[in-house]
Predicted model as a PDB file, atoms N, CA, C, CB and O in Angstrom, pLDDT in the B-factor column:
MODEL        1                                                                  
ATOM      1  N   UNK A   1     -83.568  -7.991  -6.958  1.00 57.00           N  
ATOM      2  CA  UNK A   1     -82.313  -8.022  -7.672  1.00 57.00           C  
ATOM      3  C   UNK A   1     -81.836  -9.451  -7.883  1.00 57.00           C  
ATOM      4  CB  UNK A   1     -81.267  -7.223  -6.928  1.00 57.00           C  
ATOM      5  O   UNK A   1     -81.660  -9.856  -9.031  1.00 57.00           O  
ATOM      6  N   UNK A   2     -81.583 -10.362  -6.657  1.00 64.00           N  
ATOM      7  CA  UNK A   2     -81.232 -11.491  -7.091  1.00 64.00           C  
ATOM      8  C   UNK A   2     -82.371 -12.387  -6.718  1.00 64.00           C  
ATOM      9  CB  UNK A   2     -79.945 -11.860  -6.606  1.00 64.00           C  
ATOM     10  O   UNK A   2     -82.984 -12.049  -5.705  1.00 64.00           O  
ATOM     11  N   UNK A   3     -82.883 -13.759  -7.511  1.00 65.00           N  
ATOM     12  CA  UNK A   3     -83.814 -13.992  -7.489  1.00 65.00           C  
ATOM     13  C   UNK A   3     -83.551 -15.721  -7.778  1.00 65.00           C  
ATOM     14  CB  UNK A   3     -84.545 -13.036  -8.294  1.00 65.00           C  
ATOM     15  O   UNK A   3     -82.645 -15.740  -8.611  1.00 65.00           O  
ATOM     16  N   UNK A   4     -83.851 -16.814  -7.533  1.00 76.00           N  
ATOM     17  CA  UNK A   4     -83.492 -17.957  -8.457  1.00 76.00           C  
ATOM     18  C   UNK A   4     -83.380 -18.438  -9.244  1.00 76.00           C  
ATOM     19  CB  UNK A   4     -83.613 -18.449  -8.531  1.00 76.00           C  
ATOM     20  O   UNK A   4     -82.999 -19.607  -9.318  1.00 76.00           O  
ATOM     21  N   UNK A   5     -83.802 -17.389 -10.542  1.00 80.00           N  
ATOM     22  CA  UNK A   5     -83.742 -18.093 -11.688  1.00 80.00           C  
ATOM     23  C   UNK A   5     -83.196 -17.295 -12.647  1.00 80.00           C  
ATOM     24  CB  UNK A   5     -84.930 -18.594 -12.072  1.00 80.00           C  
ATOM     25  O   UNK A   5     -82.500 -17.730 -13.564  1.00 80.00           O  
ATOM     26  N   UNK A   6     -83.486 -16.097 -12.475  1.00 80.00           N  
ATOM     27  CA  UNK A   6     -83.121 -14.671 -13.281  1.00 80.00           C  
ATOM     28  C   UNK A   6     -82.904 -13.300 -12.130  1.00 80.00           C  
ATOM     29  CB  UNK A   6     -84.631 -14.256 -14.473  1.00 80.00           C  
ATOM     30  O   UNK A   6     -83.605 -12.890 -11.205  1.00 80.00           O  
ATOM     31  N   UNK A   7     -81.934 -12.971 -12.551  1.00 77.00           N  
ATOM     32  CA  UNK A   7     -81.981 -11.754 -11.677  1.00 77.00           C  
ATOM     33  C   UNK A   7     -82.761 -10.551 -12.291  1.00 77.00           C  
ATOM     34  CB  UNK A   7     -80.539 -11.300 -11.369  1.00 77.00           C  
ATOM     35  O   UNK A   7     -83.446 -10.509 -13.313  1.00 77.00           O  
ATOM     36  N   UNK A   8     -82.384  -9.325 -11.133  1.00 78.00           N  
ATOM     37  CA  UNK A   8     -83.555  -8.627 -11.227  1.00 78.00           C  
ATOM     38  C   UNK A   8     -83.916  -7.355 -12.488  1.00 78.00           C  
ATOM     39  CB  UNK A   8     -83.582  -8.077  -9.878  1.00 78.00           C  
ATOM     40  O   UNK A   8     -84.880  -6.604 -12.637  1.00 78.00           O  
ATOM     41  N   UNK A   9     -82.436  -7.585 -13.381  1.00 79.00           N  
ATOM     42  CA  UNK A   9     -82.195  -6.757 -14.226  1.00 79.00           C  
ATOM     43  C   UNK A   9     -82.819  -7.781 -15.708  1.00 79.00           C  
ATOM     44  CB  UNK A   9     -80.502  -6.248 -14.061  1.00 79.00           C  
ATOM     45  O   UNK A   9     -83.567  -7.384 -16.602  1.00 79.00           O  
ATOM     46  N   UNK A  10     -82.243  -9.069 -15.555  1.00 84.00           N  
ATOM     47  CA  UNK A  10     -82.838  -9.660 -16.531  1.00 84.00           C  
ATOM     48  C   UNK A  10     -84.604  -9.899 -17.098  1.00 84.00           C  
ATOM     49  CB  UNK A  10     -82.280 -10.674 -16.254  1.00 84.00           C  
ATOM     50  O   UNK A  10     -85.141 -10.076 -18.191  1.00 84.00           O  
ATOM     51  N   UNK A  11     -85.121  -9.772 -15.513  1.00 86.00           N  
ATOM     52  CA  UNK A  11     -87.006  -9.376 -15.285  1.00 86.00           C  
ATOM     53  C   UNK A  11     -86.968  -8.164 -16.080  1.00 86.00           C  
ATOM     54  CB  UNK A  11     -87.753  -8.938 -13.387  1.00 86.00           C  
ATOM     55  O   UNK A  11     -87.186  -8.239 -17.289  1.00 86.00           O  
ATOM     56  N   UNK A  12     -86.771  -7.303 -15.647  1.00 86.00           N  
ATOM     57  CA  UNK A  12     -87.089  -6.257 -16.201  1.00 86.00           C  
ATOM     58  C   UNK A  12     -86.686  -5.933 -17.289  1.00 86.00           C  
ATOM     59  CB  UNK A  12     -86.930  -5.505 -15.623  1.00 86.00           C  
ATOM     60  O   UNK A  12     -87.162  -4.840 -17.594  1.00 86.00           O  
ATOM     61  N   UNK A  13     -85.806  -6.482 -18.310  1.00 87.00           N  
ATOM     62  CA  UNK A  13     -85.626  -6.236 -19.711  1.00 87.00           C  
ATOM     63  C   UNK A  13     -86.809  -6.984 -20.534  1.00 87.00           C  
ATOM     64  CB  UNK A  13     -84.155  -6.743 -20.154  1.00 87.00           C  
ATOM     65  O   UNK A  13     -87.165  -6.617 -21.654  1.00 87.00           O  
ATOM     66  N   UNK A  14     -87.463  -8.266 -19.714  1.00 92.00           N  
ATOM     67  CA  UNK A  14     -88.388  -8.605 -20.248  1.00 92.00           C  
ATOM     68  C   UNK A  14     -89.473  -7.911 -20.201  1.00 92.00           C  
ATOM     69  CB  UNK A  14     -88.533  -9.535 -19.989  1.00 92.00           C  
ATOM     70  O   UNK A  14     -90.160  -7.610 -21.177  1.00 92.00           O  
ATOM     71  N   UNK A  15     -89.707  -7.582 -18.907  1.00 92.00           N  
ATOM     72  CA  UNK A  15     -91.056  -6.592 -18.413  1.00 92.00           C  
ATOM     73  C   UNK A  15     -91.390  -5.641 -19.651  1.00 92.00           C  
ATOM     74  CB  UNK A  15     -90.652  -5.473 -16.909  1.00 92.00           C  
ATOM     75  O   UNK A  15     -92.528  -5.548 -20.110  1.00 92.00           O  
ATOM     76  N   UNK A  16     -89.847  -4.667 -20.347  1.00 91.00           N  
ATOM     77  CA  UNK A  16     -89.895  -3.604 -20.431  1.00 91.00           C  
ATOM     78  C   UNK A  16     -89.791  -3.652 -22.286  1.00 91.00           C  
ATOM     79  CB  UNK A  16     -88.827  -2.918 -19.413  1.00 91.00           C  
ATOM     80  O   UNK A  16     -89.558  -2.711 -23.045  1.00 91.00           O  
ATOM     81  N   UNK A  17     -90.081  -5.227 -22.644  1.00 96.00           N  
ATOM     82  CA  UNK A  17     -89.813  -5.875 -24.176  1.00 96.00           C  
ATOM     83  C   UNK A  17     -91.441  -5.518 -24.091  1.00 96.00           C  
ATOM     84  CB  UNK A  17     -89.067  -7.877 -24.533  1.00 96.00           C  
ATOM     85  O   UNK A  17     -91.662  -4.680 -24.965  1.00 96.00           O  
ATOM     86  N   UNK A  18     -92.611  -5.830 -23.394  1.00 97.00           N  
ATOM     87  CA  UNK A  18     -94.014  -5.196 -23.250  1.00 97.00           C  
ATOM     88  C   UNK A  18     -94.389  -4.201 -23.288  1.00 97.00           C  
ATOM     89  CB  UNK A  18     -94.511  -5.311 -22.472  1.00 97.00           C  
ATOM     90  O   UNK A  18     -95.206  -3.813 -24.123  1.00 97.00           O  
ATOM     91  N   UNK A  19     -93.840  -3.438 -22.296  1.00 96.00           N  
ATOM     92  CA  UNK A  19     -94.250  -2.653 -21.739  1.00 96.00           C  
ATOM     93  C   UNK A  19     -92.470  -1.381 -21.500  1.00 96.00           C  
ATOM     94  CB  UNK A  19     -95.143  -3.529 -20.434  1.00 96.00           C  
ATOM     95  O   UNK A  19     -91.689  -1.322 -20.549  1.00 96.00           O  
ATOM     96  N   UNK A  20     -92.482  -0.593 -22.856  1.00 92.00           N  
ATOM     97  CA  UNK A  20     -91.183  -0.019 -22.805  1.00 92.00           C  
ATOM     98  C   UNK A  20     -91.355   1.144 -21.578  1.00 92.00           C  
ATOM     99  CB  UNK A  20     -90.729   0.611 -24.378  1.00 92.00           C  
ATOM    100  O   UNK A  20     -90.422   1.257 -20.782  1.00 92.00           O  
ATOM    101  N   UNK A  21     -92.582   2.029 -21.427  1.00 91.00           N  
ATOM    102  CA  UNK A  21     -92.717   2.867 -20.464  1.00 91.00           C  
ATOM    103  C   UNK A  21     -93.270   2.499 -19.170  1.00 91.00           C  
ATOM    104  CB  UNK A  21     -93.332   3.750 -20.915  1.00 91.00           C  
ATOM    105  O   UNK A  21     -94.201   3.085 -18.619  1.00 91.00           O  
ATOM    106  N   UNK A  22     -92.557   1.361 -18.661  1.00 92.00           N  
ATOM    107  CA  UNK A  22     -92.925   1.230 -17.301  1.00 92.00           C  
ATOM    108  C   UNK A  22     -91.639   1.178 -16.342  1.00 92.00           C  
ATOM    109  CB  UNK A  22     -93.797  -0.040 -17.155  1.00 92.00           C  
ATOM    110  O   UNK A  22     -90.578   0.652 -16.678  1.00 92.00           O  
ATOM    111  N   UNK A  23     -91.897   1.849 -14.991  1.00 92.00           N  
ATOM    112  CA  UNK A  23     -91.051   2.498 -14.246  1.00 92.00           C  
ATOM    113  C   UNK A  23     -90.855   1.234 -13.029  1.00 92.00           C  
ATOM    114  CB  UNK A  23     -91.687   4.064 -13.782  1.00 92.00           C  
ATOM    115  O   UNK A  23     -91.808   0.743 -12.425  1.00 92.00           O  
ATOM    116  N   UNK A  24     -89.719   0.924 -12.869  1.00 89.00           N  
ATOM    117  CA  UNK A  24     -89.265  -0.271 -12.139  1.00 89.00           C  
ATOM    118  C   UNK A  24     -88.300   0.309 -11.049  1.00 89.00           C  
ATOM    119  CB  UNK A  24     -88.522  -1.385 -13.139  1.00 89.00           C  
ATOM    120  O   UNK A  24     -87.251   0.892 -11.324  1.00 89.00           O  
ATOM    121  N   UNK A  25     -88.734   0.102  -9.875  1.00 91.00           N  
ATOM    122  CA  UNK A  25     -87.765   0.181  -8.847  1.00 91.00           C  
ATOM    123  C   UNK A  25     -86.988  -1.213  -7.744  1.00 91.00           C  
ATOM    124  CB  UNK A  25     -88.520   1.136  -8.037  1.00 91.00           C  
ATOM    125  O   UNK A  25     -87.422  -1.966  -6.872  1.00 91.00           O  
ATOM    126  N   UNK A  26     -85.765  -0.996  -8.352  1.00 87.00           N  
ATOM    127  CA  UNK A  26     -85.306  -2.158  -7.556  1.00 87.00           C  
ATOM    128  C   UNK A  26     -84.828  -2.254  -6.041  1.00 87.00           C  
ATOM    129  CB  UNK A  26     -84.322  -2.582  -8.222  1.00 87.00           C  
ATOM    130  O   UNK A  26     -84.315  -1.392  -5.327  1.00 87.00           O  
ATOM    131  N   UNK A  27     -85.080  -3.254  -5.845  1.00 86.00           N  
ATOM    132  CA  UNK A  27     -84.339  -3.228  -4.097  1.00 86.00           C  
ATOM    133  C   UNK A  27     -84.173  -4.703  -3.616  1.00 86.00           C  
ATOM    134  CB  UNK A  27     -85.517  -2.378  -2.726  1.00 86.00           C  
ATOM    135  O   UNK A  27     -84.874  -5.651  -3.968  1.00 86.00           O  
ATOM    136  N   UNK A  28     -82.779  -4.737  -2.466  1.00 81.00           N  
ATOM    137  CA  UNK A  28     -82.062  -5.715  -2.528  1.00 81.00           C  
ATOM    138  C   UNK A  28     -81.866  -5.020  -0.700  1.00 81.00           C  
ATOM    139  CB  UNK A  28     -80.743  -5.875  -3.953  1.00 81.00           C  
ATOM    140  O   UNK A  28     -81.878  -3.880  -0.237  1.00 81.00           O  
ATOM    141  N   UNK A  29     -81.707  -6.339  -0.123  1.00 79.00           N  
ATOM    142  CA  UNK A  29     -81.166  -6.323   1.097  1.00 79.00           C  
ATOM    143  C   UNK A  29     -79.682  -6.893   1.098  1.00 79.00           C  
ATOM    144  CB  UNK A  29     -82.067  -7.060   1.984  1.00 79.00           C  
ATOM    145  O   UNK A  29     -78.960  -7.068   2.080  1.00 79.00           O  
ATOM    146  N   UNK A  30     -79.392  -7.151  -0.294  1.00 71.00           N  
ATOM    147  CA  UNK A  30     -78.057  -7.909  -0.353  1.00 71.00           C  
ATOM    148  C   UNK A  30     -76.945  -6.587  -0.334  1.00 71.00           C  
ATOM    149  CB  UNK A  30     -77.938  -9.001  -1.916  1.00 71.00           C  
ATOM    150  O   UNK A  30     -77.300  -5.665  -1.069  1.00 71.00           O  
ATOM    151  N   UNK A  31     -75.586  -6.359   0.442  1.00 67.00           N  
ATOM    152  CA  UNK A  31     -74.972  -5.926   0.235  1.00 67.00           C  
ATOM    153  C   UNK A  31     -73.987  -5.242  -0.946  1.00 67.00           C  
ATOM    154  CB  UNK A  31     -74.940  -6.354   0.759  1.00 67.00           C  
ATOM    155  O   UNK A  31     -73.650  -5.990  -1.863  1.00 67.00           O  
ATOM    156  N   UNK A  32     -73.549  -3.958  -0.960  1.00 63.00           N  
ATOM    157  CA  UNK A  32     -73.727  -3.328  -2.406  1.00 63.00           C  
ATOM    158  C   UNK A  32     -71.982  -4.284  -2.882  1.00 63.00           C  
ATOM    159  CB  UNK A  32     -73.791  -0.932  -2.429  1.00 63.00           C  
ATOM    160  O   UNK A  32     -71.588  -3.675  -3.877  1.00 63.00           O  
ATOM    161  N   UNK A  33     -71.363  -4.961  -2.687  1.00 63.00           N  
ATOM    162  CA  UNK A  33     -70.233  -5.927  -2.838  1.00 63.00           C  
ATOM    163  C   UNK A  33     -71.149  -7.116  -3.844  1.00 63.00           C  
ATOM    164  CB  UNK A  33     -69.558  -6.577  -1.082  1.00 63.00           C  
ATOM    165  O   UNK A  33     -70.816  -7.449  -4.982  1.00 63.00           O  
ATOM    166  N   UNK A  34     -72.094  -7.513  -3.255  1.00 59.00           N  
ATOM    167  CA  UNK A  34     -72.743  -8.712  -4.180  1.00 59.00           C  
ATOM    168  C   UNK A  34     -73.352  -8.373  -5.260  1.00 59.00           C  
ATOM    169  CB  UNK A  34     -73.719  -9.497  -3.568  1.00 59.00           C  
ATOM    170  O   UNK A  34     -73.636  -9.205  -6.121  1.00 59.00           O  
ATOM    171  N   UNK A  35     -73.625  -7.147  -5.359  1.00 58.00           N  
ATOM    172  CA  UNK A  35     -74.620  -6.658  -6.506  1.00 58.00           C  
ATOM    173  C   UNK A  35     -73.961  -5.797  -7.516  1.00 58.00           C  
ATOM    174  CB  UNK A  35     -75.830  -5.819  -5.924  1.00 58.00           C  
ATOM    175  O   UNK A  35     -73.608  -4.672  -7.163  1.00 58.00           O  
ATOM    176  N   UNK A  36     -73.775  -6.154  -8.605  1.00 61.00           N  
ATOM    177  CA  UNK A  36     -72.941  -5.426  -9.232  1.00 61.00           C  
ATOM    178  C   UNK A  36     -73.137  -4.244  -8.875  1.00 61.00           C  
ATOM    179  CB  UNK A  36     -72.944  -5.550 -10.440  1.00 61.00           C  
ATOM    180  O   UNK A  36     -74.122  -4.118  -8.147  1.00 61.00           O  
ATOM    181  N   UNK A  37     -72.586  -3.333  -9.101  1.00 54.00           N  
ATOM    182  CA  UNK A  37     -72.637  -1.797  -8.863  1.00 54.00           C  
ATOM    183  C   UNK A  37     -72.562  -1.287 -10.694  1.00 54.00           C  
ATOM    184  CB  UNK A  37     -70.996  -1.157  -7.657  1.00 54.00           C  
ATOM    185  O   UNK A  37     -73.120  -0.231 -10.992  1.00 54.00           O  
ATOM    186  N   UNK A  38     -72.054  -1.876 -11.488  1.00 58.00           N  
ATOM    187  CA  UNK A  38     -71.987  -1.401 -12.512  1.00 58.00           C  
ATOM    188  C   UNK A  38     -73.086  -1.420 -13.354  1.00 58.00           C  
ATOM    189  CB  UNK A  38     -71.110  -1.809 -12.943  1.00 58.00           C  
ATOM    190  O   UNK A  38     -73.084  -0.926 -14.482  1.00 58.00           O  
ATOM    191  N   UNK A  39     -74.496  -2.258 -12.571  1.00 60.00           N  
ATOM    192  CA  UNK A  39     -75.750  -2.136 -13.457  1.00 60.00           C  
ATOM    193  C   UNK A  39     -76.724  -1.127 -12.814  1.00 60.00           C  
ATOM    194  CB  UNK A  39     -76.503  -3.585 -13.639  1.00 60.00           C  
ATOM    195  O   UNK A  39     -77.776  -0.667 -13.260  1.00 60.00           O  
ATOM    196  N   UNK A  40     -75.982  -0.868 -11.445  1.00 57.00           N  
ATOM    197  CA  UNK A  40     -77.083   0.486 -11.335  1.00 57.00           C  
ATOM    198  C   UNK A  40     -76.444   2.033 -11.223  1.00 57.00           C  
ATOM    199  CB  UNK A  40     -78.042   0.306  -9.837  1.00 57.00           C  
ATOM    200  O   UNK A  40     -76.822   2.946 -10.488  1.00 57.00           O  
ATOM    201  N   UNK A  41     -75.560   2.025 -12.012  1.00 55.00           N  
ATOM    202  CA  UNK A  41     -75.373   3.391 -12.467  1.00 55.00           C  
ATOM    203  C   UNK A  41     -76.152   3.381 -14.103  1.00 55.00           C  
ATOM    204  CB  UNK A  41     -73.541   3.789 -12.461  1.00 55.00           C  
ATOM    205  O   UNK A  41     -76.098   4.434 -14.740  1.00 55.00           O  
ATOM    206  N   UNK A  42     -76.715   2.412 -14.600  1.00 62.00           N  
ATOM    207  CA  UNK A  42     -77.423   1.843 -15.857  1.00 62.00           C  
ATOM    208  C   UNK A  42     -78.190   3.252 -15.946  1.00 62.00           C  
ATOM    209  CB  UNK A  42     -78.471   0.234 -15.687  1.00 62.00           C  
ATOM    210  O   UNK A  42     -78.284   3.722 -14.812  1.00 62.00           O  
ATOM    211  N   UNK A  43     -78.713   3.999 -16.827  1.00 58.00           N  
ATOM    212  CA  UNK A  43     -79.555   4.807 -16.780  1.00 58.00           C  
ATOM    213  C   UNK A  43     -80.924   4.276 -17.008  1.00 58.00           C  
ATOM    214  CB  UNK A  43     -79.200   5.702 -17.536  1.00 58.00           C  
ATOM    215  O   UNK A  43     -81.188   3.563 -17.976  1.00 58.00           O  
ATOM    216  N   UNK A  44     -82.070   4.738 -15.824  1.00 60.00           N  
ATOM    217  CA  UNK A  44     -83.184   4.038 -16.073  1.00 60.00           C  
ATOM    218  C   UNK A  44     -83.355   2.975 -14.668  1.00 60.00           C  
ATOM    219  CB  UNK A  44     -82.998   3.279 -17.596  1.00 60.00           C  
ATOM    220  O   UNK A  44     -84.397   2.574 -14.151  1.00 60.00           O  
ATOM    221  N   UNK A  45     -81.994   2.711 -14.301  1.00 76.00           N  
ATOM    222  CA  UNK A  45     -82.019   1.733 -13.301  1.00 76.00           C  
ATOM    223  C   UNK A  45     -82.487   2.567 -12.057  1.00 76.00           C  
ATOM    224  CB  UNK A  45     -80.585   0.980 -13.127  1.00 76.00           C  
ATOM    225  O   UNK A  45     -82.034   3.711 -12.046  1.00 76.00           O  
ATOM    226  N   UNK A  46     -83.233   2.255 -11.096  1.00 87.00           N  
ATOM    227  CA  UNK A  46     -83.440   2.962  -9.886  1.00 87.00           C  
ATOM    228  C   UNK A  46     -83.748   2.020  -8.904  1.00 87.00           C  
ATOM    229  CB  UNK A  46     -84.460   3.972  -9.970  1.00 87.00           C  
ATOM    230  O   UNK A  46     -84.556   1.105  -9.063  1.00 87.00           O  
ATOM    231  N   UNK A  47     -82.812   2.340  -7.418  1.00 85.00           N  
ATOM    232  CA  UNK A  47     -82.675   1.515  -7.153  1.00 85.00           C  
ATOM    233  C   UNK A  47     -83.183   1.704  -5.378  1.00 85.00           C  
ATOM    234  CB  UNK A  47     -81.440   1.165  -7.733  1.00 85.00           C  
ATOM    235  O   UNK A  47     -83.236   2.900  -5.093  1.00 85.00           O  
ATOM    236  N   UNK A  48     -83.457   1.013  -4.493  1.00 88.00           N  
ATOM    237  CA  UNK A  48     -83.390   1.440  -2.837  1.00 88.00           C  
ATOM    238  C   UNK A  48     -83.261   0.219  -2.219  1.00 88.00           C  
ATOM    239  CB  UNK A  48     -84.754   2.242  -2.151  1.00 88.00           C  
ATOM    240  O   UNK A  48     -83.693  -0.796  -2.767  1.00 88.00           O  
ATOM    241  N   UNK A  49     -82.673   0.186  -1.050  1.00 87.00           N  
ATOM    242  CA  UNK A  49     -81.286  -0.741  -0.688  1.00 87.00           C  
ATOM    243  C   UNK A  49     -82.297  -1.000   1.071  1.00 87.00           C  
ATOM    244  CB  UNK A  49     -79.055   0.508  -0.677  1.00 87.00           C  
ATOM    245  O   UNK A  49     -82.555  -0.074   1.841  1.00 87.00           O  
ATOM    246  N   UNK A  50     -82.684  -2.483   1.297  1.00 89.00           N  
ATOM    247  CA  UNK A  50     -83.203  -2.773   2.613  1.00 89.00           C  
ATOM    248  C   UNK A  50     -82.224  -2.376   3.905  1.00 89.00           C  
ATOM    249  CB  UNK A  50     -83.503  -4.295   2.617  1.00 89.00           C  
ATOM    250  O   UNK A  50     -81.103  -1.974   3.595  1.00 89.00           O  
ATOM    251  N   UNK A  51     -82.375  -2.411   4.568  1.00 92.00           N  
ATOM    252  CA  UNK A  51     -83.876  -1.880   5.220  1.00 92.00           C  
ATOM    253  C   UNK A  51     -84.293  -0.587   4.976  1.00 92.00           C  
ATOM    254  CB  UNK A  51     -83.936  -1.905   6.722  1.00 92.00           C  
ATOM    255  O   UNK A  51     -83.388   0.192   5.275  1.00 92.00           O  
ATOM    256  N   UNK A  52     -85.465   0.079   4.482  1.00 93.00           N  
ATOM    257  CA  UNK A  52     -86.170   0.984   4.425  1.00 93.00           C  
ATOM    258  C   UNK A  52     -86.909   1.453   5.089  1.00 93.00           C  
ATOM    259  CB  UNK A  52     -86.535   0.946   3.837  1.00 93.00           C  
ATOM    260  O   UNK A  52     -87.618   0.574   5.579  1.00 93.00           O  
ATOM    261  N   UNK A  53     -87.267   2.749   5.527  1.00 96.00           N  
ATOM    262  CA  UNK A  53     -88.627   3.394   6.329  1.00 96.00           C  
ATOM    263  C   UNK A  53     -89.548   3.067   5.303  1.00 96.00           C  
ATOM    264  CB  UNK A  53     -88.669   5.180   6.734  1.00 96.00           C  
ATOM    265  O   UNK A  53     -89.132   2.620   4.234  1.00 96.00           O  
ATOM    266  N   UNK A  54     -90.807   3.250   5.523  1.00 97.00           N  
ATOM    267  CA  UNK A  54     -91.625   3.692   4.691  1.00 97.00           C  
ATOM    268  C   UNK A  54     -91.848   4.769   3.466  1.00 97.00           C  
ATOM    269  CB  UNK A  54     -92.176   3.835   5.336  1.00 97.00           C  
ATOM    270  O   UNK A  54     -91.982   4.808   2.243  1.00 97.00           O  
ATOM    271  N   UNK A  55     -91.780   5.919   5.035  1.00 97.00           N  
ATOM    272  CA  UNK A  55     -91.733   7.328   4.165  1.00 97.00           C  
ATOM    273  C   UNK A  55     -90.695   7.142   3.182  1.00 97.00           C  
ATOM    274  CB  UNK A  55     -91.366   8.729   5.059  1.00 97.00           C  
ATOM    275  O   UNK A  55     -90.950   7.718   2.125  1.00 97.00           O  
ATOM    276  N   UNK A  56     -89.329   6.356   3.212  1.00 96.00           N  
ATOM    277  CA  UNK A  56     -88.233   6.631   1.932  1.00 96.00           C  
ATOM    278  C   UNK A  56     -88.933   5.953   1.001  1.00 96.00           C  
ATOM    279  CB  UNK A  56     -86.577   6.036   2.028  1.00 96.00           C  
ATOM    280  O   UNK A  56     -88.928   6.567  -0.066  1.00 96.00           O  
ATOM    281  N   UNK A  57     -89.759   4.558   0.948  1.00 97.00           N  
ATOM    282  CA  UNK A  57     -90.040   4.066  -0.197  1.00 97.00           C  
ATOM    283  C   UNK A  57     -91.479   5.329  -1.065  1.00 97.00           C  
ATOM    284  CB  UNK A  57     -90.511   2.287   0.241  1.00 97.00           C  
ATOM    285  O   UNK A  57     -91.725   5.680  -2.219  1.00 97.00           O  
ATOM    286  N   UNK A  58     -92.026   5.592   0.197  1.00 97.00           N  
ATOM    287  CA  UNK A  58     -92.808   6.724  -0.598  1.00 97.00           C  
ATOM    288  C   UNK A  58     -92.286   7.553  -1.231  1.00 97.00           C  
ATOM    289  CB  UNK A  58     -93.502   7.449   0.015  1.00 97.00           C  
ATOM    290  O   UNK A  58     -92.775   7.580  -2.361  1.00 97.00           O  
ATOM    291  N   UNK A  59     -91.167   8.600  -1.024  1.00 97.00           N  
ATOM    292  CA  UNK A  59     -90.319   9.034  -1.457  1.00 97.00           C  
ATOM    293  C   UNK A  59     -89.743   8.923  -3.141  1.00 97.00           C  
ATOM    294  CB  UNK A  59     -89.696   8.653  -0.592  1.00 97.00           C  
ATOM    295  O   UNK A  59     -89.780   9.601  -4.168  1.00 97.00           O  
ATOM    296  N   UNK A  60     -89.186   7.565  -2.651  1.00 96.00           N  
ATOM    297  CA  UNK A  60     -88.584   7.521  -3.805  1.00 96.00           C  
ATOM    298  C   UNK A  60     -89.341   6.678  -4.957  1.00 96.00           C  
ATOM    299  CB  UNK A  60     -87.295   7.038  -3.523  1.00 96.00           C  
ATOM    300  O   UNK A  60     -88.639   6.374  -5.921  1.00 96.00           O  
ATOM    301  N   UNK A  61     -90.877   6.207  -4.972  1.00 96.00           N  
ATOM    302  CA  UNK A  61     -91.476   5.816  -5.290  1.00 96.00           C  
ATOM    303  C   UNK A  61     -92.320   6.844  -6.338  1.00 96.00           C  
ATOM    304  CB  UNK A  61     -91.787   5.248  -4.353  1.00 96.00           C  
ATOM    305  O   UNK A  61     -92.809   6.525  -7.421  1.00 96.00           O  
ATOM    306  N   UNK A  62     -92.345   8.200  -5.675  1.00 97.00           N  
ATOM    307  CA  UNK A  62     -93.083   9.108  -5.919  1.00 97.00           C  
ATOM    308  C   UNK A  62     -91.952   9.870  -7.337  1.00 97.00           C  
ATOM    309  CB  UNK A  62     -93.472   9.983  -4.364  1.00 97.00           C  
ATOM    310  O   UNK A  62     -92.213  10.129  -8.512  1.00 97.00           O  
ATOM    311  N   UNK A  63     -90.718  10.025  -6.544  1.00 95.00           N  
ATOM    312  CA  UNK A  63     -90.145  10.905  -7.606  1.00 95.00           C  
ATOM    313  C   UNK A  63     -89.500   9.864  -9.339  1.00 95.00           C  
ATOM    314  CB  UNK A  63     -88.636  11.788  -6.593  1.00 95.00           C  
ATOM    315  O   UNK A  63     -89.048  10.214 -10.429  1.00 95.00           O  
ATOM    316  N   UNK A  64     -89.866   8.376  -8.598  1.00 94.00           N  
ATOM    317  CA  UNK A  64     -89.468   7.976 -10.061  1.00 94.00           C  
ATOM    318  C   UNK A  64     -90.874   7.553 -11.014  1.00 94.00           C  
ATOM    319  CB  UNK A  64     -88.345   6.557  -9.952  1.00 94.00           C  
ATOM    320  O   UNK A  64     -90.871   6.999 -12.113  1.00 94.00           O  
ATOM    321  N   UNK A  65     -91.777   7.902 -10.397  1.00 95.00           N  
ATOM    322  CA  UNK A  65     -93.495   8.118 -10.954  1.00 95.00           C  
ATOM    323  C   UNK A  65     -93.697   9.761 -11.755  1.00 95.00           C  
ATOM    324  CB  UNK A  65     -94.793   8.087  -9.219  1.00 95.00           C  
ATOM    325  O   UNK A  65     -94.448  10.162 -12.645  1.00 95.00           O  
ATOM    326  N   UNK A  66     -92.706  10.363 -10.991  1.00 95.00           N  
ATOM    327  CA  UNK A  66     -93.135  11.844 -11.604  1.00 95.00           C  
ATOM    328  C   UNK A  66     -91.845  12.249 -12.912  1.00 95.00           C  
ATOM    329  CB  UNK A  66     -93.093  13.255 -10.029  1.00 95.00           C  
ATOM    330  O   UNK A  66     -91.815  13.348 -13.466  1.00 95.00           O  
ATOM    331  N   UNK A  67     -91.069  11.354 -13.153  1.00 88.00           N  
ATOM    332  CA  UNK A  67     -90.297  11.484 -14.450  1.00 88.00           C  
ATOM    333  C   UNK A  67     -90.699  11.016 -15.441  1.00 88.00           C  
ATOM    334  CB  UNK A  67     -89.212  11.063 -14.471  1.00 88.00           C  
ATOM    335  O   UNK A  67     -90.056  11.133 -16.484  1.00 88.00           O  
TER     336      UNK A  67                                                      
ENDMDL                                                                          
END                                                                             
C-alpha cells in the first residue's frame, strides 16, 4: 500500500493499464487511520491487513482467484 515512490493503488492502475484482468491483493501492516479507507471500499480493491496466518492469506488468496 504505501511504498516510496508510488503507493499501492497507483502500482496497480498501472499494472492493470497491461494487464486489465489481473487480480491484485493488497496488504499493509500500516494502521487502517493511515490508509485511506476510502480506496478500499474501491470495487475491485481487495485487501488483508498484517499480521496474517497463513491459512488467511490462502484463504483469501483463493477466493479472489475464483471471481
Amino acid at each position: 500500500m504505501i511504498m516510496p515512490k508510488k503507493n499501492g493503488k497507483e502500482v496497480s492502475e498501472a499494472i492493470r493499464k497491461v494487464s486489465p484482468e489481473i487480480k491484485i491483493l493488497f496488504m499493509s501492516g500500516y494502521t487502517m487511520d493511515i490508509i485511506k479507507t476510502d480506496e478500499l471500499t474501491e470495487a475491485g480493491f481487495d485487501f488483508i491487513h498484517k499480521p496474517y496466518r497463513p491459512e488467511e492469506l490462502l484463504i483469501r488468496t483463493r477466493e479472489i482467484l475464483d471471481r
